[in-house]
N, C-alpha and C positions, 0 to 999 in steps of 0.2 A: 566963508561959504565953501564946504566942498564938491566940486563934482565928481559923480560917480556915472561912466558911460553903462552900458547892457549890450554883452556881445551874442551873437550866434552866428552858426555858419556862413549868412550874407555881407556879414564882416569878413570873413576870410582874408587873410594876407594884411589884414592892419598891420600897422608899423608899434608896436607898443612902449618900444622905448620914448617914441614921438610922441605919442600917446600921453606919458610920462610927461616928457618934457613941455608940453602944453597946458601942464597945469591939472592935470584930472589926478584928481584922488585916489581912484580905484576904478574897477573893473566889476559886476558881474554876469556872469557867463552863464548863458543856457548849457545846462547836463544833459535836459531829455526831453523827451515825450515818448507816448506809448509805447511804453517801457525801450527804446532804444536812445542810445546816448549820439549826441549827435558827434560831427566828425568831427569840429573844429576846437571842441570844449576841453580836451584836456591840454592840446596844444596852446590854447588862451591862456588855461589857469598856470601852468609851468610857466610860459612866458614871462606873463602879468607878477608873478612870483618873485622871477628873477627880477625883473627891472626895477621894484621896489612897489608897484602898484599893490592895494589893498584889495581881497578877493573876495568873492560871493559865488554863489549860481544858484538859476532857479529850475526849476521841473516846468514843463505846459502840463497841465493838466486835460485829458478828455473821459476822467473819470464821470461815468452816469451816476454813481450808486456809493454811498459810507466806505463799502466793503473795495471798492477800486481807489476810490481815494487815500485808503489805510494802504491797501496794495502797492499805489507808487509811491509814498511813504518809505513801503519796505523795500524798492525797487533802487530807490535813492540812497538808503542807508546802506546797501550793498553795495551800486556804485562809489558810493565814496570811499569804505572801505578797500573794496578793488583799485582802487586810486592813489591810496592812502592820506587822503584829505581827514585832517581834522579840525575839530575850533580853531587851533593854531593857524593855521593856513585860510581859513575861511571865516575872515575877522568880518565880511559885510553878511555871513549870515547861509540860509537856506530859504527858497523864497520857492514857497507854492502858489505859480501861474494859473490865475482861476477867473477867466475871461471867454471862455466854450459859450458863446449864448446857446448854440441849440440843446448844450446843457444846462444853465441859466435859467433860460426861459421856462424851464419845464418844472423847475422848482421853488417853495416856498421859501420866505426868509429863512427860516428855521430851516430847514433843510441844506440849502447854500453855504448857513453856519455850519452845521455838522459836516458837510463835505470839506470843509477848510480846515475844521479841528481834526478832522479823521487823520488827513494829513500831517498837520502839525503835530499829535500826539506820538504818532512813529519813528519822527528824527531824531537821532540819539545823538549824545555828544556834539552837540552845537549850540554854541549860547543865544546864538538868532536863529529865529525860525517864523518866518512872517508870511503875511498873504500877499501878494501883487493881484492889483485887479485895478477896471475904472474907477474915479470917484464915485460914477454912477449906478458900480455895481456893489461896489463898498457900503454905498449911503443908501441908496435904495431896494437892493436884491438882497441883504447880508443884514445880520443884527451882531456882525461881530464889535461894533462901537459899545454897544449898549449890554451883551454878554459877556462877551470876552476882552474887555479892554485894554488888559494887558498882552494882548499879540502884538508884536509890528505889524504896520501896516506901510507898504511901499505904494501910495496913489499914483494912478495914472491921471492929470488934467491939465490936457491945453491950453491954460488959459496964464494970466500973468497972477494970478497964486493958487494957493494950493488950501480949499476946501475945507479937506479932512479936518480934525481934531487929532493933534497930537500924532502925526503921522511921522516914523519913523523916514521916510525916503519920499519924495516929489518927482514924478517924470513929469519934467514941464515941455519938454517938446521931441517930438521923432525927425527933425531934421538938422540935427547939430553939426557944424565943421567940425571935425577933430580927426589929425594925420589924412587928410583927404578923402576922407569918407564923409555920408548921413550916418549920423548914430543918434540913435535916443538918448539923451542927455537926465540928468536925475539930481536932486539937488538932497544933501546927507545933512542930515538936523543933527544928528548925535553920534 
């Protein structure tokens, strides 16, 4: 079983090589949201890099609309460029954050899919490219189970398993010890 933590700025100042040495697998890192990259994200990925941890990051999402959704698509693929991140370095992937209910809620299944592929159609040069969201928003607001079945899918459920179908990542809980912090803890199938 590997664990994979999820970091963002309220991580700040983790210990990573402790990190490391506790047993976690990997790291991924938030990059962004509306369209600004956060502050702590690329000092995570270098870190995490060095230490030997295995790396990801995801985007937040508060696209309304197809055409925002492809937008921070291209916003990410430039950040990463600017970075110089590529599959190499970003072995857990590209993970589009898609949990906005008051954008959610306003949309149909179909819709929800298409803001997630819009997304995913934009990332270049990365061999994972997945959705993070609830189970609940996965299974119930999204038909990417039954359209698009070959995306990752990284579920978010609190519970003692994990729902989905064939789901590429498990966040089974938001308050894990690790280096003396709460981190979201995430359980790697493949």
């Amino acid at each position: 079983m590997r664990k994979v933590i999820d970091l963002s700025d309220w991580q700040e100042g983790i210990d990573l090589q402790r990190v490391k040495d506790e047993g976690i697998y990997g790291v991924i890192v938030k990059l962004g949201q509306n369209y600004r990259e956060t502050e702590c994200g690329r000092d995570f990925i270098f870190k995490a890099l060095e230490v030997g941890l295995k790396v990801g990051v995801y985007y937040y999402s508060t696209a309304t609309n197809y055409e925002e959704a492809k937008a921070e698509g291209e916003w990410v693929n430039a950040k990463l460029a600017e970075i110089g991140l590529v599959d190499y370095h970003l072995q857990l992937g590209v993970w589009f954050d898609y949990e906005e209910r008051s954008v959610i809620d306003t949309k149909t299944m179909e819709e929800n899919t298409y803001m997630c592929t819009a997304f995913i159609n934009e990332i270049k040069n990365i061999h994972t490219v997945g959705v993070y969201a609830s189970y609940s928003v996965l299974w119930d607001e999204t038909k990417l189970y039954s359209m698009l079945p070959w995306v990752p899918i990284w579920s978010a459920q609190y519970s003692s398993n994990d729902d989905y179908p064939n789901a590429k990542m498990w966040q089974f809980t938001d308050n894990y010890d690790c280096a003396g912090m709460k981190v979201d803890c995430n359980i790697l199938y493949y």
